[in-house]
C-alpha positions in Angstrom: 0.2 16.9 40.9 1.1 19.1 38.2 4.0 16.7 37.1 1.3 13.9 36.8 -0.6 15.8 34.8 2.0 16.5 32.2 2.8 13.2 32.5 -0.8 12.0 31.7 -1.2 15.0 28.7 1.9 13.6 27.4 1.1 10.0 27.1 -2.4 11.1 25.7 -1.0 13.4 22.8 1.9 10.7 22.0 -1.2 8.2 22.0 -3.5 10.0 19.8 -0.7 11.0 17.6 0.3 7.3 17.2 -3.4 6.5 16.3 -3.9 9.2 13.7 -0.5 7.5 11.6 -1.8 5.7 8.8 -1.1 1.9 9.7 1.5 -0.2 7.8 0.2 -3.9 8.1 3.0 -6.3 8.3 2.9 -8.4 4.7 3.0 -12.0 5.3 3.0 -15.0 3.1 -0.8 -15.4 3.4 -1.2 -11.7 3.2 -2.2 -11.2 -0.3 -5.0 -14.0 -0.4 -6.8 -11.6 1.7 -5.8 -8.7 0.2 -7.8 -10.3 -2.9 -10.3 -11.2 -1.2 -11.4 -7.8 0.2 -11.7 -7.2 -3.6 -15.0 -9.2 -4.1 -17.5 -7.2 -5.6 -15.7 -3.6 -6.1 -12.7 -2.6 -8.6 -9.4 -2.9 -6.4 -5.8 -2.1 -7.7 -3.1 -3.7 -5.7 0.4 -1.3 -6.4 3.6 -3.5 -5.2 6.3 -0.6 -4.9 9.7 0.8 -2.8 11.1 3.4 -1.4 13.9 3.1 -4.5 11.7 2.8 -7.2 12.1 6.1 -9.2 8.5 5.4 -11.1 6.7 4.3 -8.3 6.2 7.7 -6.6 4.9 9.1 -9.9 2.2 6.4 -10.0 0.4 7.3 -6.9 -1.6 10.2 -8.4 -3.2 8.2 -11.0 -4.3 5.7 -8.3 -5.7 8.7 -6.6 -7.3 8.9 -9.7 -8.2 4.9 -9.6 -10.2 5.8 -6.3 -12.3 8.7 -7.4 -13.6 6.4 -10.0 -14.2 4.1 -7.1 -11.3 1.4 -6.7 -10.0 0.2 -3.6 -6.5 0.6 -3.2 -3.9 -0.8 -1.7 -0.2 -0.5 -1.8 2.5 -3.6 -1.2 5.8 -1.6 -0.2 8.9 -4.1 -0.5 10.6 -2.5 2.6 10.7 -3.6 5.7 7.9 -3.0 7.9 9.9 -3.8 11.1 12.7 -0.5 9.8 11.5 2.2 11.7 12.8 4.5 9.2 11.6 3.1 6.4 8.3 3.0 7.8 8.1 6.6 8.2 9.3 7.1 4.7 6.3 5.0 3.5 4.1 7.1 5.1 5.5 10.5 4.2 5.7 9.3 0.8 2.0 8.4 0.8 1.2 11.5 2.7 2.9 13.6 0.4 1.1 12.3 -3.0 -2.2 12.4 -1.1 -3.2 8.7 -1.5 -5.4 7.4 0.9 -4.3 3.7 0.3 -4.5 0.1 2.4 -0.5 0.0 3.2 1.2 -2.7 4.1 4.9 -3.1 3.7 7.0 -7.0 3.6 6.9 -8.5 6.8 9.5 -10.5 8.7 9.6 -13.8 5.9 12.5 -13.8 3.2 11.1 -11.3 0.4 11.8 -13.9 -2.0 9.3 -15.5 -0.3 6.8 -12.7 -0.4 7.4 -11.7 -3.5 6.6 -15.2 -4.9 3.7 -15.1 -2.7 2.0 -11.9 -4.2 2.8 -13.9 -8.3 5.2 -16.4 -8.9 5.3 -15.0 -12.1 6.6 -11.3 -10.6 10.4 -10.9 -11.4 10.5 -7.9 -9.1 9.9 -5.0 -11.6 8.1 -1.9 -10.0 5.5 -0.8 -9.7 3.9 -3.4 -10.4 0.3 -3.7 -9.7 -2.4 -5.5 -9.9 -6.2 -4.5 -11.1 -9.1 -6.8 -9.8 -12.1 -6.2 -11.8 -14.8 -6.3 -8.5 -15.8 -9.7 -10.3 -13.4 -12.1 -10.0 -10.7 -11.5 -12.7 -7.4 -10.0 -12.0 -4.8 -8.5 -14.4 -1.1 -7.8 -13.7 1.1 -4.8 -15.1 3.9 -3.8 -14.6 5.2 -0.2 -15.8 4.0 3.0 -14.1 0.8 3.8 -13.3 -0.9 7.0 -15.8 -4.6 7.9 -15.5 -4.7 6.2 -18.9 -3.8 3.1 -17.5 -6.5 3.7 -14.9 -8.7 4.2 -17.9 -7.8 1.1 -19.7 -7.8 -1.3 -16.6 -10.9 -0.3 -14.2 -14.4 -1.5 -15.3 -16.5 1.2 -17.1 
């Protein structure tokens, strides 16, 4: 009996543990057409980023500063989600800056694929993000993210 229920306290904890880890959604070719459209009528930025990208970490506190100002965020990592490991670096990294951010990270397609799916236009630069307006306009950038540039691309 006793074994049981250590057995049953384990499986709850390792459960409830599971469930308080942020989710990383899978990214998938139609991903980002509904990423957009969850931005319908409130200022979103999208920030495409990696685990290697040496300006991306930086950004993160000025989109904290995006969503006190009321944005939506979300963040686009290039990894893959299906790496265990790299999963768990996303989510450190996020946890550590503080963002509370919409996280998905490249799903199982080519990321060429993906990549052309978020802008065909995207060369792979990062961060590079992506600043919907709440009203149907969009604006891409590329560079990292300041609280100035969180000035300069949310709606007053």
């Amino acid at each position: 009996m006793n074994s049981r229920f250590l057995l049953a306290a384990a499986l709850l904890f390792a459960a409830q543990a599971h469930a308080a880890d942020p989710a990383i959604k899978a990214f998938n070719p139609d991903s980002f057409a509904q990423i957009a459209a969850a931005a319908k009528g409130r200022p979103q930025v999208v920030m495409v980023w990696s685990l290697d990208c040496s300006y991306c970490e930086p950004s993160f506190a000025a989109l904290a500063g995006a969503q006190r100002r009321g944005a939506r965020v979300v963040t686009i990592a290039t990894d893959p989600v299906e790496d265990g490991e790299a999963r768990t670096l996303i989510q450190r990294k996020l946890a550590k800056s503080g963002l509370q951010a919409e996280t998905w990270a490249f799903g199982a397609a080519p990321a060429d694929l993906l990549r052309h799916a978020i802008d065909p236009a995207w060369r792979g630069e990062m961060p590079r993000s992506y600043w919907f307006d709440g009203k149907g306009q969009v604006k891409a950038y590329s560079g990292l993210i300041t609280p100035e540039r969180v000035a300069a691309m949310l709606p007053k």
